[in-house]
C-alpha positions as CSV (number, residue, x, y, z in Angstrom):
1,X,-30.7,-9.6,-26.7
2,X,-29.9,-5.8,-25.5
3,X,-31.9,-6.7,-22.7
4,X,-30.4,-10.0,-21.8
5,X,-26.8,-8.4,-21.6
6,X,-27.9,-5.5,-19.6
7,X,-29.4,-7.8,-17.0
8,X,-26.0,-10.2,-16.9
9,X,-23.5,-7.0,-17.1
10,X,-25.2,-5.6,-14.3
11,X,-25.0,-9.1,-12.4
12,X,-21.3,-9.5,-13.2
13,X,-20.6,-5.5,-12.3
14,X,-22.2,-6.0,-8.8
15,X,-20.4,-9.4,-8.4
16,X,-17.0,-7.4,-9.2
17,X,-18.0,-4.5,-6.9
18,X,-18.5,-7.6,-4.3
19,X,-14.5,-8.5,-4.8
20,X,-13.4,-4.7,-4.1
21,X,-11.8,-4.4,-1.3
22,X,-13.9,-2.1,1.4
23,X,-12.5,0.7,3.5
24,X,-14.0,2.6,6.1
25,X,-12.5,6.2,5.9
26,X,-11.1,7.3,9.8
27,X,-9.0,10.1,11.3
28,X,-6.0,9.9,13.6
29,X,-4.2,12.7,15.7
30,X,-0.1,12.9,15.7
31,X,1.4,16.2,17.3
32,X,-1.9,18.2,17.3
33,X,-2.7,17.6,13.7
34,X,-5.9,15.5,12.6
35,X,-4.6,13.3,10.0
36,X,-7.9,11.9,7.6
37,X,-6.9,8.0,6.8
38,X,-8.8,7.1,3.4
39,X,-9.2,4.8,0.5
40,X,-6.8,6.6,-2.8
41,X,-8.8,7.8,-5.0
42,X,-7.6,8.6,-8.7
43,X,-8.2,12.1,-7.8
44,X,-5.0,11.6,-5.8
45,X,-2.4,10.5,-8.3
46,X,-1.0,13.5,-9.4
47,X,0.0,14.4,-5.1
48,X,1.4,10.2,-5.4
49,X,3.9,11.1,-7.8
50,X,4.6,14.6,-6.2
51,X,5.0,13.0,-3.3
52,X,7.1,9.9,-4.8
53,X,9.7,12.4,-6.9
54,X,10.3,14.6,-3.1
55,X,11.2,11.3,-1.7
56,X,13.1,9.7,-4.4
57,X,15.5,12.9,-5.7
58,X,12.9,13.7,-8.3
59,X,12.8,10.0,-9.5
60,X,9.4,8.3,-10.0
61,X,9.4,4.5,-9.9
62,X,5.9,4.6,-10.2
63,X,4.6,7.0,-13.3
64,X,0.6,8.4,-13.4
65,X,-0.4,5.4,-15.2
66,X,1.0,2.9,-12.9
67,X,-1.0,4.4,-10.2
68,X,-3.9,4.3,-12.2
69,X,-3.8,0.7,-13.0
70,X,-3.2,-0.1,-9.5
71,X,-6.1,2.0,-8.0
72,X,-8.2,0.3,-10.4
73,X,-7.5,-3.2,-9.0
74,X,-10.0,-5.5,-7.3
75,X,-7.7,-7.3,-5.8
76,X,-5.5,-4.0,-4.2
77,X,-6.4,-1.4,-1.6
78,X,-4.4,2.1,-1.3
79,X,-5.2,4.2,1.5
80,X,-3.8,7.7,1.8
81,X,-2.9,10.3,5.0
82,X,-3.6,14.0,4.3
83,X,-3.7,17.0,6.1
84,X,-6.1,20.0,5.0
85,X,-6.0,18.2,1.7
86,X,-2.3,17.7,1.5
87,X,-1.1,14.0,0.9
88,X,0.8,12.9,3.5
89,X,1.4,9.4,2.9
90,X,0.3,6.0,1.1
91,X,0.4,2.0,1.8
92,X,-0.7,0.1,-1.0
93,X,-1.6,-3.9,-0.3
94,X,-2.2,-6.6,-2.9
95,X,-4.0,-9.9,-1.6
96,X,-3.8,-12.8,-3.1
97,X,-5.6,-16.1,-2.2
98,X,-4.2,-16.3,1.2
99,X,-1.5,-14.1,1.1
100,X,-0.9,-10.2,1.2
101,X,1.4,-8.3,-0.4
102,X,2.8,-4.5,0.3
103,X,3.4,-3.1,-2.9
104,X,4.3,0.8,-1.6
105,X,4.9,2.5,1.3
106,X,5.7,6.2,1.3
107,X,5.8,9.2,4.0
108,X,6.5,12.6,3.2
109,X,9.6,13.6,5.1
110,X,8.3,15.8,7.4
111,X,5.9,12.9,8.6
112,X,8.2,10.2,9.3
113,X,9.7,9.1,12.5
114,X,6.6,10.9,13.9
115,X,5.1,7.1,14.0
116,X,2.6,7.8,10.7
117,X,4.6,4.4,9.0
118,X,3.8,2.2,12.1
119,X,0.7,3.2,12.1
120,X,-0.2,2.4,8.1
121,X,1.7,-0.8,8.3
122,X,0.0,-2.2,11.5
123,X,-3.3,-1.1,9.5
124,X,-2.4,-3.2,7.1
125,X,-1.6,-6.3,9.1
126,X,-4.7,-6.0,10.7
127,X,-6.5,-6.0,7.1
128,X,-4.6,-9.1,5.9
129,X,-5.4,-10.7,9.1
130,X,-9.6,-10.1,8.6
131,X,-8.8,-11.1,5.2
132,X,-7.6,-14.4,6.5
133,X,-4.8,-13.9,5.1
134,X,-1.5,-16.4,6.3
135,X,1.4,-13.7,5.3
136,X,1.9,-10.3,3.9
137,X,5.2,-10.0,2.4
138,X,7.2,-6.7,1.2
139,X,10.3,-5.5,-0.5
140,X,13.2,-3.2,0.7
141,X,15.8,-2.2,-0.2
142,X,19.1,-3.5,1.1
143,X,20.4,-0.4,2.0
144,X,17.4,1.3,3.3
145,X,18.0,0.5,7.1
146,X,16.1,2.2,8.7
147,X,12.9,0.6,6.9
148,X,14.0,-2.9,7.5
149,X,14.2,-1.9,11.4
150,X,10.9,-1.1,11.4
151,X,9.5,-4.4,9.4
152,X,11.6,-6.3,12.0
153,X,10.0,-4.9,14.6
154,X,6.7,-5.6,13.7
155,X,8.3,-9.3,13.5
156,X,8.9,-9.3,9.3
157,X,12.2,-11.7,8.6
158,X,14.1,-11.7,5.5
159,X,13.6,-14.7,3.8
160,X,15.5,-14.1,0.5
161,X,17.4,-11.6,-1.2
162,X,16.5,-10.2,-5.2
163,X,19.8,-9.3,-6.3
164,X,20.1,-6.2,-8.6
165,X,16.2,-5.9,-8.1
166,X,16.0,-2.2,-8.0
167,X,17.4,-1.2,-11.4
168,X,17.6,2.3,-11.4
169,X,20.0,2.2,-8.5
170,X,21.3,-1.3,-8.9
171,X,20.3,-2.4,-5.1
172,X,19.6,-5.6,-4.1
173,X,16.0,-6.0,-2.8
174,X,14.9,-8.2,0.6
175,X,11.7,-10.2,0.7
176,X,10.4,-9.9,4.3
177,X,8.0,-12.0,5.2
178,X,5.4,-11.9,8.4
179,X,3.6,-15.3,8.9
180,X,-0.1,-14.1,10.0
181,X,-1.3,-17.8,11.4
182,X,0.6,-20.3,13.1
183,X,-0.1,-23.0,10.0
């Protein structure tokens, strides 16, 4: 019987590994500095949450273990920026049937406006879009404006408004949307 399960758990472990969601690591340059662009790794919680309490005033939406569960998603793909082994930056994408969903963005302060955002949400366009994907949708909030001008640009719209959705702060949230097909 040992046997017999060994032989189907081994089946339905490769089958799972089939669902993960594959990442080829790459490097980009911005201002003189190679930047290595990789899948998260758990190993790089503990910088996510550093890096989440410098950008929220020590808040963390997102504690260790939410991290964890999310890494360990088949259905999810995190990819970090670091420096020398510093964490820069993270996107975090759900898919979903036909649809894609950004769960995080986040890019240390010294790193933004230096085009590193851009860069990680056209990446994950262009993932959704070999995933066949028909929209990748986000949240922001409503006062975070400078955000929403860059989802806008890349041609997200607003399609509804979550009021009071973040709590700790009492904001109201925007859904953007970007239709990835003409259907």
């Amino acid at each position: 019987m040992w046997k017999k399960f060994n032989f189907f758990r081994s089946f339905l472990l490769s089958r799972e590994q089939e669902r993960k969601i594959r990442f080829a690591p790459t490097k980009i340059t911005i201002n003189d500095s190679v930047l290595d662009i990789r899948k998260a790794e758990p190993k790089d919680i503990a910088a996510l949450v550093v890096l989440e309490k410098s950008l929220y005033q020590g808040q963390t939406p997102w504690t260790m273990s939410v991290f964890q569960t999310e890494l360990t998603k088949v259905n999810a793909l995190y990819i970090v920026v670091a420096h020398s082994n510093i964490l820069l930056a993270v996107i975090g994408i759900r898919f979903n049937r036909s649809e894609a969903h950004i769960t995080i963005l986040m890019v240390d302060s010294a790193w933004q406006k230096l085009g590193l955002g851009t860069y990680l949400m056209n990446l994950a366009i262009d993932i959704a879009k070999n995933k066949k994907c028909k929209e990748l949708s986000l949240e922001v909030r409503a006062d975070n404006l400078a955000a929403q001008n860059l989802y806008q640009k890349l041609g997200f719209v607003v399609t509804f408004i979550w009021p009071n959705y973040y709590q700790d702060s009492h904001q109201n949230g925007l859904n953007m949307v970007l239709k990835l097909t003409d259907d």
